[in-house]
Every structure is written in structure tokens, then in C-alpha cells.
C-alpha positions in Angstrom: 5.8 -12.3 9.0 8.6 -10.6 11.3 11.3 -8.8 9.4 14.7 -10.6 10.1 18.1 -10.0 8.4 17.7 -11.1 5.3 15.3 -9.2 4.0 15.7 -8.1 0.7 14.3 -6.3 -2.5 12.3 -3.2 -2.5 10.4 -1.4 0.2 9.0 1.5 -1.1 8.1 4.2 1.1 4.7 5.0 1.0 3.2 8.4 0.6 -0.1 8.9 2.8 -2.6 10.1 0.3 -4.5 13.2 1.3 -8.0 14.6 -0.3 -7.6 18.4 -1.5 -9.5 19.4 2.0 -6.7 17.7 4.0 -8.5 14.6 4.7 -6.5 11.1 4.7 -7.7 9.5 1.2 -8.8 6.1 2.6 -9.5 5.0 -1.1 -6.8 5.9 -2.5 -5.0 4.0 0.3 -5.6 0.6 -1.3 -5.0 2.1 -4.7 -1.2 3.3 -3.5 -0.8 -0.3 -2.1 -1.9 -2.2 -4.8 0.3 0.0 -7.2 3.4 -1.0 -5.0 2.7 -4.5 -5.1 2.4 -4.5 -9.1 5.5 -2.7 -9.1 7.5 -5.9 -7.7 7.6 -4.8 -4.4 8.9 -7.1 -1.4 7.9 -5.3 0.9 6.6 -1.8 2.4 7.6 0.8 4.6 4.9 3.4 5.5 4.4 6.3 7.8 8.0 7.4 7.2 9.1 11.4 6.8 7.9 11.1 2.8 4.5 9.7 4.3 4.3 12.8 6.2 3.6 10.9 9.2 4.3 14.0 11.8 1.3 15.7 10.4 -0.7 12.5 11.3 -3.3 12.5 14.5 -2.2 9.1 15.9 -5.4 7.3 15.4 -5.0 8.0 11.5 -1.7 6.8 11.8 -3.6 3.1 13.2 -5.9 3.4 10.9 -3.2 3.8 8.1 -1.5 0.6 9.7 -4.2 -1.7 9.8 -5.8 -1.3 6.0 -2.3 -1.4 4.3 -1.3 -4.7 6.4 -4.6 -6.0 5.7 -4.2 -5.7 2.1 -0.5 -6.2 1.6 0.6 -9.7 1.5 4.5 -8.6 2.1 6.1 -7.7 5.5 5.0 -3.9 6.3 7.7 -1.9 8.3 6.0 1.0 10.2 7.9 4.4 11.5 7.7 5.0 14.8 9.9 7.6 15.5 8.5 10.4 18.1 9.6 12.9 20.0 8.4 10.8 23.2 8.8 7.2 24.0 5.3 7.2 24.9 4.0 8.0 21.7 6.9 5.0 20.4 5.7 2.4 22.1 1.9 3.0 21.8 2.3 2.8 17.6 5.1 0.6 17.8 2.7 -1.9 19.8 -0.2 -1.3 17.7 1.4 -1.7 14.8 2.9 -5.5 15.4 -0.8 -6.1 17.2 -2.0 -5.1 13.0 0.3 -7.4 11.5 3.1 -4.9 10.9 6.2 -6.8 10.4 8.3 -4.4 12.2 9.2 -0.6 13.2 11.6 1.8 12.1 13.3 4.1 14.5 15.2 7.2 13.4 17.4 9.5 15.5 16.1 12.9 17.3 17.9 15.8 15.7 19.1 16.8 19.6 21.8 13.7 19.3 25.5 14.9 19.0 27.9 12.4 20.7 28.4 8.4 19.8 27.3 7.6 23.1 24.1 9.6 23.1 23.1 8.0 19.5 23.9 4.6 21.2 22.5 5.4 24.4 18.8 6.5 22.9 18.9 3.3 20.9 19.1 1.6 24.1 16.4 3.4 25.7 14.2 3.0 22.6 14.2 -0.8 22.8 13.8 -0.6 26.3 10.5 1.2 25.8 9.0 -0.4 22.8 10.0 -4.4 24.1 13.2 -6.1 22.4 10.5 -8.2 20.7 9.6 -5.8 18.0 12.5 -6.2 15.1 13.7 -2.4 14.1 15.3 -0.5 11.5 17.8 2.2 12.1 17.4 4.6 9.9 20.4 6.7 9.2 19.7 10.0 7.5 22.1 12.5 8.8 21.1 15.1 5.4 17.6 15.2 7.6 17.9 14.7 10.7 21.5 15.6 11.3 22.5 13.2 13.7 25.4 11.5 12.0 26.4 7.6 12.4 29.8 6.4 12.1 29.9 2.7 11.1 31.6 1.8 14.5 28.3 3.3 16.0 26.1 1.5 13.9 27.6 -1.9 14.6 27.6 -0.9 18.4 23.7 -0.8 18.3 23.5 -3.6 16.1 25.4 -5.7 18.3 23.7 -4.5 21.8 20.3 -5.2 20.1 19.3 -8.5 19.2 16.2 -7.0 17.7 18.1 -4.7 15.3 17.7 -6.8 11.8 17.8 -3.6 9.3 19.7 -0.1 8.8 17.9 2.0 6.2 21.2 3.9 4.9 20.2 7.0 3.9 23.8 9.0 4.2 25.4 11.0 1.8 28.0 10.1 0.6 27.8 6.9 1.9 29.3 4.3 -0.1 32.4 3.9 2.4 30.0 3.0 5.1 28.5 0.5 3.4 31.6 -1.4 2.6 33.0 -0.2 6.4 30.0 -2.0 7.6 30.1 -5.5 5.6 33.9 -5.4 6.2 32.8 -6.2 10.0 30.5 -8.3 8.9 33.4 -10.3 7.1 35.5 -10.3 10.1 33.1 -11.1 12.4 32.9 -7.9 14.9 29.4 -7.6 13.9 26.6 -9.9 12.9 24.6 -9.8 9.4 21.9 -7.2 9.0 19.9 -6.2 5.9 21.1 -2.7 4.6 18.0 -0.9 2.1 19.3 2.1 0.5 16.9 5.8 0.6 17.5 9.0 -1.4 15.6 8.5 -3.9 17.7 5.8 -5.6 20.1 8.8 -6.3 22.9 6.0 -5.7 21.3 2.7 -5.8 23.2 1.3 -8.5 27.0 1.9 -6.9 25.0 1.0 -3.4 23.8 -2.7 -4.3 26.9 -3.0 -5.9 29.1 -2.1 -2.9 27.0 -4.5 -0.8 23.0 -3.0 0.1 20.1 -5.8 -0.5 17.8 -3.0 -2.0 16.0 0.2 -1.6 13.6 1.5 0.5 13.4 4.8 -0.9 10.0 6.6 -2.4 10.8 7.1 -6.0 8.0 7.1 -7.9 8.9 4.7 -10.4 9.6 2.0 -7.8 9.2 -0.8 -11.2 13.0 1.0 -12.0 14.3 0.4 -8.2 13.1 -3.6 -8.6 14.9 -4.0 -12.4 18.4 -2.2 -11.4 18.7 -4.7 -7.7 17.4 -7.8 -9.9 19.8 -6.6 -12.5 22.7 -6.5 -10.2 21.9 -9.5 -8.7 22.1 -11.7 -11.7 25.6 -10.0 -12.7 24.1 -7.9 -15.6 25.7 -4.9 -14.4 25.3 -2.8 -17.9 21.5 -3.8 -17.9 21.6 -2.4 -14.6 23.5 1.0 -15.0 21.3 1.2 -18.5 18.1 1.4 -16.9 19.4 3.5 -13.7 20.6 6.3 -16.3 17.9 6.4 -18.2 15.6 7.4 -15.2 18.4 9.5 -13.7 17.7 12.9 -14.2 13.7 12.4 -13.1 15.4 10.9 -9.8 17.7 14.1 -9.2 14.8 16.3 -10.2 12.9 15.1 -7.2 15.7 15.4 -5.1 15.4 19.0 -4.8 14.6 20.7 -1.2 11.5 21.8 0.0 9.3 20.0 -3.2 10.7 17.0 -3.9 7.8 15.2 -2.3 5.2 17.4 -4.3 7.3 16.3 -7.4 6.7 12.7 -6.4 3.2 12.9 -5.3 2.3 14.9 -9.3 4.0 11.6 -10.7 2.1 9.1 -8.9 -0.8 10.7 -9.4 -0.6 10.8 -13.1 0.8 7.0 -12.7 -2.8 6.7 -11.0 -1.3 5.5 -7.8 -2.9 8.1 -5.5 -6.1 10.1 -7.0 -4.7 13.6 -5.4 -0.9 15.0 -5.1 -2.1 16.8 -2.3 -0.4 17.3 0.9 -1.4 18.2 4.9 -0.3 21.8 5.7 2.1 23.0 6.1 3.3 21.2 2.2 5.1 22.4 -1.0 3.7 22.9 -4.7 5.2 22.9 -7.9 4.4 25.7 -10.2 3.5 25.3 -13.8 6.8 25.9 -15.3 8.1 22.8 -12.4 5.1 20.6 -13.9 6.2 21.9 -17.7 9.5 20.4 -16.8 8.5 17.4 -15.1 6.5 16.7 -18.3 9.7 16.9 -20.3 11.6 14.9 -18.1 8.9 12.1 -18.1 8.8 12.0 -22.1 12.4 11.6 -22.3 12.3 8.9 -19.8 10.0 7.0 -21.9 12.7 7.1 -24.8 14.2 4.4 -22.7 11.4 3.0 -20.7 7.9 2.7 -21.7 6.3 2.9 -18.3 7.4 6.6 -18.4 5.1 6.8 -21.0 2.3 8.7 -19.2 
């Protein structure tokens, strides 16, 4: 099950559940998998900066690997991204070895020029084997290493093995239409684009041209409906049911706790038994949780899997 350029849908990015002593939560492992898949999920992407996958000794990151792609039947994409290419291609290899479907590579903050972002690209395959599909993933907010669309489609098109770019900019619309315009003209070849922060802009996204989402929201049911929606043409259906869960997506867009905000939703959705997090992590106070709350009940006005 190799991911290849037409992949579509929703691939959640998977939190890594923790127990309150900082252990991984091998239970609830199974439980956050099987809650994706109910969701509609096509496919998964774990061990990415939501999943907290620096904080990970590497053989937890294996194990991590080789329950979820035991247990989910949809293509797993796995982040590799290190400081070292060493560390790369010993996950990267394991992980296809598991069953993983592919690897997602993201930038090292140290990258400035075009030529170094294209250049460690290079390098990257080079190390990890040009057999293993990839995802770029573009997140300049994060990482601050910022892709032009000329850039992207220069990696794209030295690297077969490039099948995926998880846009993540901000704003990025432009570059998603920059990008299928050279699809259209032929200067560069078809790739699946899955859209990340949070959703915050998934419904203009699909609509300018991304197949889906690969973001962490924690109602990923919403993410499924709005590209589905979009996809059959009901566009109002669509921006209904994006609006409606709007201000619970911006509320865990905020710095610093937005992934303690998503972990105390999914664990009252009973996805993950803890909202725990390694250290160093974030906490929401009472007043954030008060809010939250609120946020949740007016959610459920709209949609009744809010409703918790």
C-alpha cells in the first residue's frame, strides 16, 4: 500500500498518547486509531510535530509504527524528519519494513536559500533510498524555512519519489493555485496536496485545488464532510458545516497550547484515555477548559457529535 499521487481524503495527524507518568499509552494507541478510522479517515499520518515525535526514544517511535500499521487498514505516512540523516534513514527504513506506506520529510529550520531547501531534499533521498514515496511538508509558521512554488516543483520534479506536499503555509492559497497552474501547463507533474493548520482554511483550500487535510483537528468527522462536500459541488453544505466548527478550530490554533486544547477534546471524545503530554508540554487552565466547554456546546447547536 505505497502512497502515490493521488491520494486523497483525510489523514489525520495522530497525537501519541501519553500516561500521566510520561509513559507511551500503548492502549490507548489502538483506541486513537480505531477513533480515526470511524471518523472516515483515508488514511493516517503519525509521529508528526502534533504527535510529539521529538520527545520520542527511537525504539518507541518503532514500536508506535508497527501497532498503528498493524491495525489500520489505510496507507500510514510516518515523519521522519531528524536533525541527522542517520537517524532518517534508520525510521524511514523501519517504517516501510512495518508496512508504513510512506515518510514525511520536513525542512531543518537552518535552511535559508532556494538552493539549500532543494539541495537537502536531494540529500535526503539520497540517504533514505528513492524507493520510499515522501511528503514535503511545508510549514514555514514552524519551522521557518519558507517554499516558493518554483522550489516546490523543483523537488518535485528532481524526485520521482516525491508523490505528496503537506501545505501547511500561511497564507497560502496563491501557492496552491501557483502550483496546479504548473501542473496545467505541464512544468510539473501531478502530486497530491493535503492541507494542515488545523483546517483553519480547508474549505477555500479544497476549493482552490488541495485533495484533503492532514491536519490534527480533533473533530476529524468535520474535515471528511467539508472535502466530501466540496467534492460533490455542495459548496454551502460545505462552508455550513466548516463555520459551524470554526471558532473551536481557531481556539486551538493558539500558541504554546493548542495541542493541550486538542488532546482535552479527544480525550472527552474518548479517543485517547489521558490529555497528557511528555515534558516539556503545555496545560490549559480551568478558565481555558470553562471556555472550551462553551465552545463545544455551541458547536453542537450545529453538529451533534459536538455533543459531549
Amino acid at each position: 500500500m505505497l502512497l502515490d499521487h493521488s491520494a486523497q481524503g483525510v489523514f489525520p495527524i495522530a497525537v501519541t498518547p501519553f500516561l500521566p507518568d510520561g509513559r507511551v499509552d500503548i492502549t490507548s494507541i489502538d483506541r486513537m486509531t480505531d477513533f480515526y478510522l470511524a471518523a472516515g479517515a483515508t488514511g493516517l499520518t503519525i509521529l508528526g510535530i502534533m504527535g510529539e515525535a521529538h520527545k520520542l526514544e527511537p525504539e518507541e517511535s518503532v514500536q508506535i509504527v508497527e501497532q498503528i500499521v498493524a491495525r489500520a487498514p489505510v496507507p500510514v505516512i510516518v515523519g521522519v524528519s531528524s536533525p541527522g540523516f542517520a537517524a532518517m534513514r534508520a525510521l524511514a527504513r523501519t517504517a516501510m519494513d512495518l508496512g508504513a506506506a510512506g515518510v514525511m520529510i520536513a525542512p531543518p529550520p537552518s535552511l535559508r536559500t532556494d538552493d539549500q531547501i532543494v539541495g537537502y531534499y536531494g540529500q535526503a533521498v539520497e540517504m533514505i533510498g528513492d524507493d520510499i514515496p515522501f511528503v514535503i511538508q511545508d510549514y514555514p509558521l514552524t519551522l521557518t524555512v519558507v517554499m516558493t512554488p518554483k522550489v516546490i516543483r523543483s523537488i518535485v520534479q528532481n524526485h520521482p519519489s516525491c508523490v505528496m506536499l503537506k501545505h501547511e503555509d500561511w497564507p497560502g492559497l496563491e501557492k496552491i493555485s501557483a502550483l496546479r497552474g504548473f501542473e496545467a501547463d505541464g512544468s510539473m507533474r501531478s502530486i497530491s496536496i493535503l492541507t494542515g493548520n488545523g483546517g483553519l482554511f480547508l474549505d477555500f483550500e479544497v476549493e482552490r485545488g488541495a485533495d484533503g487535510a492532514m491536519t490534527g483537528y480533533a473533530f476529524p468527522e468535520m474535515l471528511v464532510d467539508v472535502v466530501k462536500a466540496i467534492k460533490a459541488g455542495d459548496r454551502d453544505a460545505a462552508h455550513n458545516m466548516f463555520d459551524a466548527h470554526l471558532p473551536l478550530v481557531r481556539y486551538e490554533q493558539q500558541a504554546n497550547i493548542g495541542l493541550a486544547v486538542r488532546k482535552y477534546v479527544l480525550q472527552k471524545r474518548g479517543a485517547i484515555a489521558h490529555d497528557a503530554q511528555r515534558k516539556p508540554g503545555s496545560a490549559i487552565s480551568k478558565t481555558a477548559a470553562a471556555e472550551i466547554e462553551y465552545l463545544l456546546s455551541r458547536v453542537a447547536r450545529f453538529d451533534s457529535r459536538a455533543a459531549i
